[in-house]
C-alpha positions in Angstrom: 0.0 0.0 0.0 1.2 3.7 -0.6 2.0 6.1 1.8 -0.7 8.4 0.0 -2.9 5.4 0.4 -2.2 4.4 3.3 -2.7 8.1 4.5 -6.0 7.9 3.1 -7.6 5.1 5.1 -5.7 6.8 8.0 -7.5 9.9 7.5 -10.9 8.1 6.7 -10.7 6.2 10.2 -10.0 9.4 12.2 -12.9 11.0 10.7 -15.4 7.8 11.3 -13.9 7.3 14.8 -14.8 11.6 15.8 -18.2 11.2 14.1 -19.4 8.0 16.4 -17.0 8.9 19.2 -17.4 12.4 21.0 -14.5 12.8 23.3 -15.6 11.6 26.9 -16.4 8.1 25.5 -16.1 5.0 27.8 -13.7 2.2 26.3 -11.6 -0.3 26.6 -8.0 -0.4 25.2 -4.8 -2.5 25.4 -1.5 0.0 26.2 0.5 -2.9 24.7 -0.3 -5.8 23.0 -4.2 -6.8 22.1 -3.5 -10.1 24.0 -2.1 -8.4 27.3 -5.0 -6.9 30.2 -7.3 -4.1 29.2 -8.1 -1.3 30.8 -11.2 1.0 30.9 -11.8 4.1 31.3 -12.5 7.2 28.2 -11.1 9.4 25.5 -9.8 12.9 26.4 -9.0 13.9 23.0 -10.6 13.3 19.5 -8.6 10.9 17.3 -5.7 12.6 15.4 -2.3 11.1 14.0 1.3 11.8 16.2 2.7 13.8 13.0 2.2 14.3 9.5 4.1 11.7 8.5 2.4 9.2 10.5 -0.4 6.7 9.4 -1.4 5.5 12.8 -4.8 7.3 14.1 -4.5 7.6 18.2 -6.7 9.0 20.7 -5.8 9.9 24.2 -7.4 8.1 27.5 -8.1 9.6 30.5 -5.7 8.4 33.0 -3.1 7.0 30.4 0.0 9.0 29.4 0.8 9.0 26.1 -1.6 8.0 23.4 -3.3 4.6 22.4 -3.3 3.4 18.9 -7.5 3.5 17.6 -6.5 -0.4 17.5 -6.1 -0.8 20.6 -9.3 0.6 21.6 -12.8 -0.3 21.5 -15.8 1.8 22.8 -17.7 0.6 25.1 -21.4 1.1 26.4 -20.8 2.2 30.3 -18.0 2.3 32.1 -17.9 -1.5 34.3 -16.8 -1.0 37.9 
């Protein structure tokens, strides 16, 4: 896949995520690998990339430093105790 390309679908999934995903959203995401434990909690920021050059759309988590690849994160319906 091209970088333009590649860009593209980067850009496309930013713009779904913001349109069904205001920022304050409870989910669930993996800080490392998909198959390690999962957190909860929800977004702080809207989806965005690191840098122009990057094609990885990430969203910041309440409580998390750092950023979470979108992923790595899957909204939820309410926050579980």
């Amino acid at each position: 896949m091209s970088k333009s390309v590649a860009r593209a679908a980067c850009d496309l999934q930013i713009a779904t995520w913001n349109k069904c995903y205001p920022v304050g959203t409870p989910v669930r995401f993996w800080p490392m690998a998909l198959d390690g434990e999962s957190k909860v909690s929800k977004t702080r920021s809207e989806a965005t990339i690191i840098n122009e050059r990057s094609t990885v759309p990430v969203v910041w988590i309440e409580g998390h430093a750092g950023c979470v690849a979108l992923s790595h994160v899957e909204p939820i319906k309410e926050v579980e105790a």
